[in-house]
KEGUBA-153517 format. One record per residue: x, y negated, z of N, C-alpha, C in turn; residue in one letter. Coordinates in steps of 0.05 Angstrom, whole numbers, plus 5000, padded with zeros to 4 digits. Example, Ala and Ser with C-alpha at 12.3 -4.5 7.8 and 13.67 -1.06 7.14 Angstrom:
2
526451145156524650905156526450665156A 525750455142527350215143525849995157S 
end
This chain:
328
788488858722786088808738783688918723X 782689048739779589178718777389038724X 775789058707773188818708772088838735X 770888968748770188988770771888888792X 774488838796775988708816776388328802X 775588328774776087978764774187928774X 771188098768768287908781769687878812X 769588048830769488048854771087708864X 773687688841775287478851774687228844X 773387208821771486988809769586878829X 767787108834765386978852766486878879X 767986998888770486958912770986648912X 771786588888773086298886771086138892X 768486188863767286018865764886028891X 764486168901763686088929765085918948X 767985998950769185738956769585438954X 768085408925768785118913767684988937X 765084988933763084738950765084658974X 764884929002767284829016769884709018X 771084768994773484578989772584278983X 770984218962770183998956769083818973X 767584059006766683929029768783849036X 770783949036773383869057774783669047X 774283609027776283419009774683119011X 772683159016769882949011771282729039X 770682509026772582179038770982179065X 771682089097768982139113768781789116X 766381609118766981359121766881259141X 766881179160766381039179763780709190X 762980799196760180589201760080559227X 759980309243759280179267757280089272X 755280139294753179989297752879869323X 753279539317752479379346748879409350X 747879409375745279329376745079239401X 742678999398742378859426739378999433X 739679189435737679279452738579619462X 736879719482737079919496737380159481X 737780409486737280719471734980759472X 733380709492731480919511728680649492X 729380459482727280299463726180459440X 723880529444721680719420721780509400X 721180269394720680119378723180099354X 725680049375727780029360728680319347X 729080529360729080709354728080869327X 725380749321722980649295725180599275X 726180379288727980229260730480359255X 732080429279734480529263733680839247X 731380979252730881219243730881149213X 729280929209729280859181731780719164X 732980619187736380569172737480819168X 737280999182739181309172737181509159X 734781399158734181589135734181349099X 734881169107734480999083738681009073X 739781169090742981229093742781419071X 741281659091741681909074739881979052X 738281799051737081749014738981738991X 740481559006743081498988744881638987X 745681828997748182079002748882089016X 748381859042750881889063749182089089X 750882199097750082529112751482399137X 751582459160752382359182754582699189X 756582649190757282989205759083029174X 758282949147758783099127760482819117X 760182619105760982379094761082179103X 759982149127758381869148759681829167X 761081709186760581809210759481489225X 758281559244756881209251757381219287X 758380999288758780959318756380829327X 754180859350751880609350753180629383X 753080309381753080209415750780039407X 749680099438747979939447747179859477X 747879569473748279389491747079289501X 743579279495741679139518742678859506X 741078679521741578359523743278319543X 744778449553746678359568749378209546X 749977929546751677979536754777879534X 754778059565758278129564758278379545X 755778539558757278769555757178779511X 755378589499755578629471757878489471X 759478359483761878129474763678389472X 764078589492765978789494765579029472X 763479089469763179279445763679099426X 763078959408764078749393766478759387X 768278719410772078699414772078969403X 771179199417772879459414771179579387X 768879539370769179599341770579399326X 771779259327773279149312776079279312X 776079329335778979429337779779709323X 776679879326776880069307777180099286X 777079849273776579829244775280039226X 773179979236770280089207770280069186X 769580279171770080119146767379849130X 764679859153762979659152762179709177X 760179469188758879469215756079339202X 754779449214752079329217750879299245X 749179009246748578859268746878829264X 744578859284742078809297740978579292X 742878299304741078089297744177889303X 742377609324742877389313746277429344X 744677489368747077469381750277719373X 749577929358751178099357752777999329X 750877949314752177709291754677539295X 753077359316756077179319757977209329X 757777459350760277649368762177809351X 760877909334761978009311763677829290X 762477659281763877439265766277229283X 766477259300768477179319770977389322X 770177619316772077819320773377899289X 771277819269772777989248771077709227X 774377659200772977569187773277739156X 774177999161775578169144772878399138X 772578539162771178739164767678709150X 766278789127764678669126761778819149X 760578629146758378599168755478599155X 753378839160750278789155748878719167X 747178439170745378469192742778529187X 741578589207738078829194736578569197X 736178319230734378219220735177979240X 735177789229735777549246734277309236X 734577069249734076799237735776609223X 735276539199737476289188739776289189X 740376509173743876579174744676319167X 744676109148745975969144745675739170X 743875629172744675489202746575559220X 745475819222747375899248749976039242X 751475959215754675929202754676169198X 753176399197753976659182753776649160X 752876479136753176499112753476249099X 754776219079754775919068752875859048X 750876069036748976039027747976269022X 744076289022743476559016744376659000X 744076518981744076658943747376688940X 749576598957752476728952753376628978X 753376949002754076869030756376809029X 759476829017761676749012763576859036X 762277019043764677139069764077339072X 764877489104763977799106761277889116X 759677719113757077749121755077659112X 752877889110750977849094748178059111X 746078029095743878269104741478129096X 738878089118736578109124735777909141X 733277769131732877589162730177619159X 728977489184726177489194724477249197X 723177299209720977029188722076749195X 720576559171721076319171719476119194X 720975989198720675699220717275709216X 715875639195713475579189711675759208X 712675959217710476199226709176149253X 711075999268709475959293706375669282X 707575559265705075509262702975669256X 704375829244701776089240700276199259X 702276209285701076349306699076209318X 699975929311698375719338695075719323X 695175669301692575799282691476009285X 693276319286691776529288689776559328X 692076419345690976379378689376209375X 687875999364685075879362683276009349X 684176119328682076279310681376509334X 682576719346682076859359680476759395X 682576539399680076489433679976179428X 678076089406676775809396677775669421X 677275699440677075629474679775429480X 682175549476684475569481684875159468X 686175089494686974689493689174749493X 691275009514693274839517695575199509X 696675109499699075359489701975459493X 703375549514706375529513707475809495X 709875719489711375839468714975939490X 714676249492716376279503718076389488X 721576369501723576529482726076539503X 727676649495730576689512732576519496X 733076359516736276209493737976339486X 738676669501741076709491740476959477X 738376999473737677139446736677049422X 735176849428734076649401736376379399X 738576419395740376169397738975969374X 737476009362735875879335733275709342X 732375779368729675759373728775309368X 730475239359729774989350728474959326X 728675159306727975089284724875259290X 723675399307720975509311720175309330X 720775129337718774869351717674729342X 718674469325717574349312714574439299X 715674719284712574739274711074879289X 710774919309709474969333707474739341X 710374569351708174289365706374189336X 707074139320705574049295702974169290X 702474489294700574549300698274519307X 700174539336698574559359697274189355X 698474009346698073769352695173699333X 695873849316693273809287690373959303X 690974209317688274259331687774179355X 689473999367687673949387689774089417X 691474169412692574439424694674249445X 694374259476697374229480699574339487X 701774249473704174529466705974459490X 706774659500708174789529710674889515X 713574849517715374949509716375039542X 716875349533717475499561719975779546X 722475569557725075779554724675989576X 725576169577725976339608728176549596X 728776629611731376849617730677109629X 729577179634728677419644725177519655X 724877779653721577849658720877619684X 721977559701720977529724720277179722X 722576999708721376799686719676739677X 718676979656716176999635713877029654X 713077269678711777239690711476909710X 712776849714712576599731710776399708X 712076319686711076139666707076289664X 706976539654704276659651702176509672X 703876569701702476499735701576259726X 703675979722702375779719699975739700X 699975859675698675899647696175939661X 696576219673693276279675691576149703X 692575909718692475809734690275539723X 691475519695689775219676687875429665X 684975259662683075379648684275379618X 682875559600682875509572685975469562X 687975769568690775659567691175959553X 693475909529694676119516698176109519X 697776369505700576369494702576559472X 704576339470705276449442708676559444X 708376899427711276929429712776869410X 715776639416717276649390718676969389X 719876909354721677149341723477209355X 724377399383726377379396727177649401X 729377719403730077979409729778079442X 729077909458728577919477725978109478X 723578019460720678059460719978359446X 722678399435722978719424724078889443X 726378799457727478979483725579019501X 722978839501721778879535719178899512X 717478939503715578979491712679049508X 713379229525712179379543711479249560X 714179159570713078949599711078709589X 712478589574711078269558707978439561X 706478539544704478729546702778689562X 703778769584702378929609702978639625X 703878399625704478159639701977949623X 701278079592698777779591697177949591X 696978179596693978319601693578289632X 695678259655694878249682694677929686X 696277789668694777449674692477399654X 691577589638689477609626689577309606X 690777229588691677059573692077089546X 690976969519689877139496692676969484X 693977129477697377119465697377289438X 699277119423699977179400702777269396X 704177569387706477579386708177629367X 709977669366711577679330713477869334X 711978079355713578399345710378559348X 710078639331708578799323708079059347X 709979219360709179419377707579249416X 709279009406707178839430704278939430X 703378849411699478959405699279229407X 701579379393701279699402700379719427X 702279659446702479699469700879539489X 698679389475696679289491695979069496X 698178829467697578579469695078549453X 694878239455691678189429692678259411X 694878129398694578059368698177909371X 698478119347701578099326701378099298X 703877849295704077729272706677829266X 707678049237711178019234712178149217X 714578119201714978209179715478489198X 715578739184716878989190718679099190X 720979019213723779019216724079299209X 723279509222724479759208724479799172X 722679599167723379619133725379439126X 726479199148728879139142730979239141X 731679409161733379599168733779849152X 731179979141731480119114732679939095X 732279789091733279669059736179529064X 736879489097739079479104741279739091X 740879959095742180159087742480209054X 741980029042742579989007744879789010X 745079589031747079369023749579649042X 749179719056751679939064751980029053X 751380229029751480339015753180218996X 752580028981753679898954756279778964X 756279658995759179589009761879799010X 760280039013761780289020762680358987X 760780318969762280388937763780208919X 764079988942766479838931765779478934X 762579438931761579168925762479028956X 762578718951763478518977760878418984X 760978449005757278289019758577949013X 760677809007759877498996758377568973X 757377688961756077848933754077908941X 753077978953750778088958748277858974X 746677768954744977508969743877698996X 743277359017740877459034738477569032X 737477719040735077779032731877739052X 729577639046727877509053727277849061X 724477909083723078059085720478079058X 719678379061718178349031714978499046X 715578589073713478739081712178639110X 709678549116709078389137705978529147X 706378539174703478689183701678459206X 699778469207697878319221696678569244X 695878699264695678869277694078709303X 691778759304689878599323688178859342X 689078879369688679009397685478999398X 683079029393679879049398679979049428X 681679239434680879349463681179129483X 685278969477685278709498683478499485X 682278539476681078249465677878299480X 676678569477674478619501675878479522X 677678559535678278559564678778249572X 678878079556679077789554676877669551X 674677899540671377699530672377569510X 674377649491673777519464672977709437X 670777519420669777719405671377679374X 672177849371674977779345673077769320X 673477429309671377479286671477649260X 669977669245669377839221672177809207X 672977539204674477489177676777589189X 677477559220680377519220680177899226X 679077999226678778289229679378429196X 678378339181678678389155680878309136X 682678109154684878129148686878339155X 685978419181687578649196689278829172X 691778859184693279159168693079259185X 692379349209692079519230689879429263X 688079499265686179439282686379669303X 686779729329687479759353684579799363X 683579979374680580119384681180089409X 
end
């Protein structure tokens, strides 16, 4: 062989390497339940930052990755059925949205491990036997503590002084938790003066009915609990206390985007990013009973100027200067 035909076969090879080593490369498998829609911008927010907080870490979708996402809406047969049939696939991890896809999941598999991006009180609600060592196949992220609706009922006086009487809406079968955000609600509300309205509903047409009566009483608010419901419909909620014209406090953040007063909430898409480290370390071998719960570390305050004109309320100095985001 003369030098000129060894280079030729050398470089030959090693141009080849990478592709072999592509082809040889393990592919993993990843499932994703979500209780909410495709066509949701908000959500959409968040998983962008779970798969770019993926492929920070190496994992390439097409190349090493591959990820199944269903998404199920709040309907939930249809999450009980996606639920059944990724298990059956056997993933090599699943990550879950929140609190109802959680327990559909943990019903199906107690093998397969499980991330969740953002829920309430895993341990109440038997997904973990303790933060600091979940002891089974599930583990992740949760979202704010019980204490916050008192926060809210504070931040809706501070904002319309005015405000006697306050209901607190949520979906039971998305907030299966929503007991532990009452108490400090009414406690609140009870210390200012406030009277507290507990108002479950099930659907937009619900929430609007409850609003009708609301804005029917003089000097009446309202407050949204942490619900996955209030992230699926964001838009509507929105555009429902701006037409009963009712100065509401909510705990998803794109609510005020989209035209409420004023949101209070940790920043699920940074849960869901930092979700993609516990996949990660699951996928290189570590057990999520190992891996503590983890608290949110990033929280935005985001106050609407514009619905708050449109209400005649004048948003004072201080609580403006708290703002991480103020709305023109």
């Amino acid at each position: 062989m003369n030098r000129r035909d060894f280079i030729t076969l050398v470089g030959g090879a090693a141009a080849s390497w990478p592709l072999a080593v592509r082809a040889q490369e393990r592919v993993r498998r990843l499932a994703a339940l979500i209780a909410y829609t495709e066509d949701n911008a908000e959500v959409q927010r968040w998983v962008t930052a779970f798969r770019d907080g993926l492929q920070k870490l190496g994992w390439v979708e097409g190349r090493n990755l591959h990820i199944d996402y269903r998404w199920g809406g709040t309907d939930m047969n249809t999450l009980q059925r996606f639920a059944k049939e990724i298990v059956a696939g056997k993933p090599d991890v699943i990550f879950s949205s929140g609190s109802p896809t959680t327990r559909m999941l943990k019903q199906e598999t107690r093998d397969i491990p499980i991330v969740f991006g953002n829920l309430v009180d895993p341990v109440a609600q038997g997904f973990v036997a303790s933060l600091a060592r979940p002891g089974g196949n599930v583990t992740g992220f949760v979202n704010l503590e019980p204490s916050v609706t008192g926060k809210y009922v504070e931040l809706l006086k501070e904002i319309a002084p005015r405000v006697a009487r306050a209901a607190i809406f949520y979906n039971p079968a998305t907030a299966p938790y929503h007991e532990i955000y009452l108490q400090p609600f009414k406690a609140a509300a009870a210390s200012l003066g406030i009277v507290p309205i507990v108002a479950p509903i099930h659907d937009l047409a619900e929430l609007e009915s409850v609003m009708a009566t609301q804005a029917r009483e003089p000097n009446s608010g309202l407050i949204a609990m942490p619900d996955g419901f209030q992230s699926e419909n964001y838009r509507e909620i929105a555009a429902l206390a701006a037409r009963y014209k009712l100065p509401a406090v909510f705990s998803v953040l794109a609510v005020a985007q989209a035209g409420g007063l004023l949101a209070y909430s940790n920043d699920i898409g940074d849960n869901y990013r930092r979700a993609a480290a516990y996949v990660d370390r699951i996928l290189k071998g570590e057990k999520p009973s190992d891996l503590p719960v983890q608290f949110p570390v990033k929280f935005d305050l985001v106050i609407n100027v514009k619905a708050a004109k449109a209400l005649g309320l004048d948003v004072p100095a201080t609580l403006l200067a708290r703002a991480d985001a103020v709305i023109e």
